[in-house]
ChimeraX commands (.cxc) that place a marker at each C-alpha (Angstrom):
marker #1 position -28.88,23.04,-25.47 radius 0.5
marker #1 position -30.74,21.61,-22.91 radius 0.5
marker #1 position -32.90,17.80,-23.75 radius 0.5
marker #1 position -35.15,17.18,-20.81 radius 0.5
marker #1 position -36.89,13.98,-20.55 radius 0.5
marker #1 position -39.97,14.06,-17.93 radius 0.5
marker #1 position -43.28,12.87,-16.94 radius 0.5
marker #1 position -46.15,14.67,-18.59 radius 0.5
marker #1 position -47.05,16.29,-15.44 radius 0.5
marker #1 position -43.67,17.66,-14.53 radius 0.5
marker #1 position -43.78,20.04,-17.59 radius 0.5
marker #1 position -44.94,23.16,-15.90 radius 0.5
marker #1 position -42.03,22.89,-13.34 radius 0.5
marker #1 position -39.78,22.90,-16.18 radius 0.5
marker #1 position -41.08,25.58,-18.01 radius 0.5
marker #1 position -40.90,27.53,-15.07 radius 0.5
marker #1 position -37.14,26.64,-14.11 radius 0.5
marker #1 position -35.96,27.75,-17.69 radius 0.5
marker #1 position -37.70,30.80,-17.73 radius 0.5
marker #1 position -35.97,32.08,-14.41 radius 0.5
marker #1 position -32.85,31.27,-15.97 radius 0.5
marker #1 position -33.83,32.73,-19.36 radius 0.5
marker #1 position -34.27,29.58,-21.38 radius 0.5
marker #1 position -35.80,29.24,-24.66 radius 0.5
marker #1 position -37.58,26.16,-25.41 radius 0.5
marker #1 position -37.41,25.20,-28.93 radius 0.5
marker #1 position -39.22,21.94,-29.09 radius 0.5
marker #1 position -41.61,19.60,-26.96 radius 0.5
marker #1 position -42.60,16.17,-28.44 radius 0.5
marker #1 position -43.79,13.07,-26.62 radius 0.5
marker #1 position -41.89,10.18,-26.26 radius 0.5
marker #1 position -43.67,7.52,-28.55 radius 0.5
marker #1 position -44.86,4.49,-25.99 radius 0.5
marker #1 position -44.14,6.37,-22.82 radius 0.5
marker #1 position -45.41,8.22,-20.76 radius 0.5
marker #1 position -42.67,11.06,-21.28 radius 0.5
marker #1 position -42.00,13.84,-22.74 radius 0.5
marker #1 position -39.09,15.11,-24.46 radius 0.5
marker #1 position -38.51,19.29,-23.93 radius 0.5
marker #1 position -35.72,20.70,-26.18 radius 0.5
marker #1 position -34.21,24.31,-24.84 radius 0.5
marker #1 position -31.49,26.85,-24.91 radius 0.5
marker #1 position -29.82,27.55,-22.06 radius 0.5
marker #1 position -27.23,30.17,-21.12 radius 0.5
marker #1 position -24.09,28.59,-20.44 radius 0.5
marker #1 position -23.49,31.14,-17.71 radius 0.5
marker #1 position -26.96,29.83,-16.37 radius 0.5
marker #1 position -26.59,26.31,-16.41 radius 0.5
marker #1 position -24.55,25.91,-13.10 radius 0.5
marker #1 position -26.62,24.57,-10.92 radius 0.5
marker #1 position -29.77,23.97,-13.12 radius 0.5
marker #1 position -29.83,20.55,-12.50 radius 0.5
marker #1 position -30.48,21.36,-9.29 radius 0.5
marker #1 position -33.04,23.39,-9.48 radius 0.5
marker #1 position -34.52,21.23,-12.00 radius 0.5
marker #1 position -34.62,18.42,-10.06 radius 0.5
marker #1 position -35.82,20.30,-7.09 radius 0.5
marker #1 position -39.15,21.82,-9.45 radius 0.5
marker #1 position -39.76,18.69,-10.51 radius 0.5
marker #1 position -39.32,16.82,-7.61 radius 0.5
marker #1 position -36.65,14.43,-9.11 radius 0.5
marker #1 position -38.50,13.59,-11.65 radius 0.5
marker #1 position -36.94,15.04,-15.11 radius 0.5
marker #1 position -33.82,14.07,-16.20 radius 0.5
marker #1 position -31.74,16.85,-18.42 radius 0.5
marker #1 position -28.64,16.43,-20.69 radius 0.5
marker #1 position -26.96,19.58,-21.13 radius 0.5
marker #1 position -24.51,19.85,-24.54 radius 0.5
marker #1 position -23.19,22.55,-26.33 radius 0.5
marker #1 position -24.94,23.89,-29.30 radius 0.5
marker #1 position -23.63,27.29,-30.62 radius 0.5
marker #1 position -22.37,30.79,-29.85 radius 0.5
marker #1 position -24.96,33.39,-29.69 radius 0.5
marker #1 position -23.99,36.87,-28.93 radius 0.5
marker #1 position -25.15,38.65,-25.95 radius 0.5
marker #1 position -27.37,42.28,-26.82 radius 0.5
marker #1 position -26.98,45.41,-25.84 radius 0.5
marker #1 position -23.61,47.43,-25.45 radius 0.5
marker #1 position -20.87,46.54,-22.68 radius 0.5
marker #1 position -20.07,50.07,-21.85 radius 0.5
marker #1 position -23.42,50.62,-20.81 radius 0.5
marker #1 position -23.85,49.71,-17.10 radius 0.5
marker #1 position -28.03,49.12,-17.27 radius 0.5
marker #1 position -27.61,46.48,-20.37 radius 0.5
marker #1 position -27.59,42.73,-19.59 radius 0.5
marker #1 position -23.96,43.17,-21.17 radius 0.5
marker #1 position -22.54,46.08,-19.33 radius 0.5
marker #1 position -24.16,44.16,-15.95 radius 0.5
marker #1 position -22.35,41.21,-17.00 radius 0.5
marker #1 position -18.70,43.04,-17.81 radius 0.5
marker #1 position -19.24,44.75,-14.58 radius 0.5
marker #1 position -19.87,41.36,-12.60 radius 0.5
marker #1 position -16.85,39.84,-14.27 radius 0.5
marker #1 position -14.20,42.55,-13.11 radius 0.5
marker #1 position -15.68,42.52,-9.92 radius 0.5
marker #1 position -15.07,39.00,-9.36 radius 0.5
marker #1 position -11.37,39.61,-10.93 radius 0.5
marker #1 position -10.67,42.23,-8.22 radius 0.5
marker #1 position -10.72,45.28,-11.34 radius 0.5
marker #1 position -12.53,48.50,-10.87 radius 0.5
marker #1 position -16.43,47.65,-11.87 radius 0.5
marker #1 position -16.08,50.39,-14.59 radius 0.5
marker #1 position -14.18,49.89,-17.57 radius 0.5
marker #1 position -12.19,52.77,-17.67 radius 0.5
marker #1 position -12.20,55.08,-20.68 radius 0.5
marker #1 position -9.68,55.40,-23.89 radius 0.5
marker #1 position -7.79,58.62,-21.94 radius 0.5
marker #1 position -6.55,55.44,-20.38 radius 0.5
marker #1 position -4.70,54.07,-22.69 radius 0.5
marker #1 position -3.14,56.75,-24.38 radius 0.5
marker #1 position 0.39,58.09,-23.55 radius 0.5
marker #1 position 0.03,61.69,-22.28 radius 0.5
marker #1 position 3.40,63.48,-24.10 radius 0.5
marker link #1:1,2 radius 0.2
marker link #1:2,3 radius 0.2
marker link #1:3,4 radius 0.2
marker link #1:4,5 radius 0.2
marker link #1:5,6 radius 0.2
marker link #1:6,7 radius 0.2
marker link #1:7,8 radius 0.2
marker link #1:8,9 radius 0.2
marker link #1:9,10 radius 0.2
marker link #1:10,11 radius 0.2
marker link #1:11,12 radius 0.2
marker link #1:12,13 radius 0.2
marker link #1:13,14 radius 0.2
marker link #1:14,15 radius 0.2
marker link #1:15,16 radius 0.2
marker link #1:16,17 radius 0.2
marker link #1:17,18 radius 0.2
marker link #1:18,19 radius 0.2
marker link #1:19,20 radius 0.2
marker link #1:20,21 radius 0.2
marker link #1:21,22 radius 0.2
marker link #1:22,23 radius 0.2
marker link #1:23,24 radius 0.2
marker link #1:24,25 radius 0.2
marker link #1:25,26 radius 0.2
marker link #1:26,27 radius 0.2
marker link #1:27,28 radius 0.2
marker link #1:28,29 radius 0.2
marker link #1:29,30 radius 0.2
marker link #1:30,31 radius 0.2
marker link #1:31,32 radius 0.2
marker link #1:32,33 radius 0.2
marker link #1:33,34 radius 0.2
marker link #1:34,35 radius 0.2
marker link #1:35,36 radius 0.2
marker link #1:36,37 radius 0.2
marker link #1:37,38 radius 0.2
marker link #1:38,39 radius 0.2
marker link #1:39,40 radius 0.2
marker link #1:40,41 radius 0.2
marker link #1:41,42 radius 0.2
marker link #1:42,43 radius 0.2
marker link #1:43,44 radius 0.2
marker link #1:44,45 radius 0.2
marker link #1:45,46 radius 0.2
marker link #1:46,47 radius 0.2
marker link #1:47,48 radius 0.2
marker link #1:48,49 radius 0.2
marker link #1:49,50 radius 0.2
marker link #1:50,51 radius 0.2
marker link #1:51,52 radius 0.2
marker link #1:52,53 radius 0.2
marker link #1:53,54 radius 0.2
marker link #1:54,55 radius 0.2
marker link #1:55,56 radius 0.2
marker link #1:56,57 radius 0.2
marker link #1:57,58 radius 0.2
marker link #1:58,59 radius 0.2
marker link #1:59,60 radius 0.2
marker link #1:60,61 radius 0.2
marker link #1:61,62 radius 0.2
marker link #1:62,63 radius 0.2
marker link #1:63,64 radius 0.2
marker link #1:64,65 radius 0.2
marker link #1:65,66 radius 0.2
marker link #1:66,67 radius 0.2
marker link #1:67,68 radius 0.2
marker link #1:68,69 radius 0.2
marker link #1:69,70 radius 0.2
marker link #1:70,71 radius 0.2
marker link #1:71,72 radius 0.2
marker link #1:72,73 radius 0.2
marker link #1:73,74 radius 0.2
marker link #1:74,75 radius 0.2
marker link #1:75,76 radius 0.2
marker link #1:76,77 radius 0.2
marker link #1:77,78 radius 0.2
marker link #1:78,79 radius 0.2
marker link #1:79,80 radius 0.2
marker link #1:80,81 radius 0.2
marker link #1:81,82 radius 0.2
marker link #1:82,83 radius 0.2
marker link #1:83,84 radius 0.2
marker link #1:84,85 radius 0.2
marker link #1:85,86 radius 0.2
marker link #1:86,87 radius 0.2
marker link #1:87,88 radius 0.2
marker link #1:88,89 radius 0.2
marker link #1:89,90 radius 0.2
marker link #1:90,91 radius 0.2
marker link #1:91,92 radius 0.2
marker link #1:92,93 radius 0.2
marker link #1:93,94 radius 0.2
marker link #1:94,95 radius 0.2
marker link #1:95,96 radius 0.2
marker link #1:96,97 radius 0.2
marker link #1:97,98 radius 0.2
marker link #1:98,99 radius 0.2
marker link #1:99,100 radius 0.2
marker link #1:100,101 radius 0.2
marker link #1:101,102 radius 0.2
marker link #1:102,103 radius 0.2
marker link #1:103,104 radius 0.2
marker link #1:104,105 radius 0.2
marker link #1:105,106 radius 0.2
marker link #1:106,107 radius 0.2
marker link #1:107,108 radius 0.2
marker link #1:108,109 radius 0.2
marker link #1:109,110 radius 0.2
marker link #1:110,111 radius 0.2
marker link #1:111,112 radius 0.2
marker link #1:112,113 radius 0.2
view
């Protein structure tokens, strides 16, 4: 979960950094008093490096998020399949571990007699 405190007229800038990094806002309230504006959002963990950056950089320094973590949600679509978001994933992960980018099939595993 992402809490994002910010100027009222930074809010498009945010909106638009969490939706490239497929962000879910959940709740927007203004700060009683202030000026600000308090944006509540889901966040990928595996999108969260270096969205502070960006952030900042859409908003021209001028929202300030806290990032903590909120739950487990698990990722659709099947990780066998190379077009899902999952199989894209599994493939980036081996990839980066130096494995063949296809998980190899159950013929693998199985002691030929």
């Amino acid at each position: 979960m992402v809490e994002i405190q910010c100027p009222d007229d930074a809010v498009g800038g945010i909106y638009q950094c969490l939706a490239q990094r497929r962000g879910l806002v959940i709740g927007e309230e203004p700060i009683a008093g202030t000026p600000l504006v308090m944006i509540k959002s889901y966040l990928p963990v595996g999108e969260s490096f270096g969205f502070t950056q960006a952030l900042r950089a859409a908003t021209s320094g001028r929202a300030f998020p806290q990032c903590v973590f909120d739950h487990w949600e698990e990722l659709a679509g099947d990780p066998l399949v190379p077009t899902t978001q999952a199989g894209t994933l599994a493939q980036a992960i081996r990839k980066r571990k130096g494995l063949k980018p296809e998980i190899p099939g159950l013929d693998n595993f199985i002691d030929k007699l």
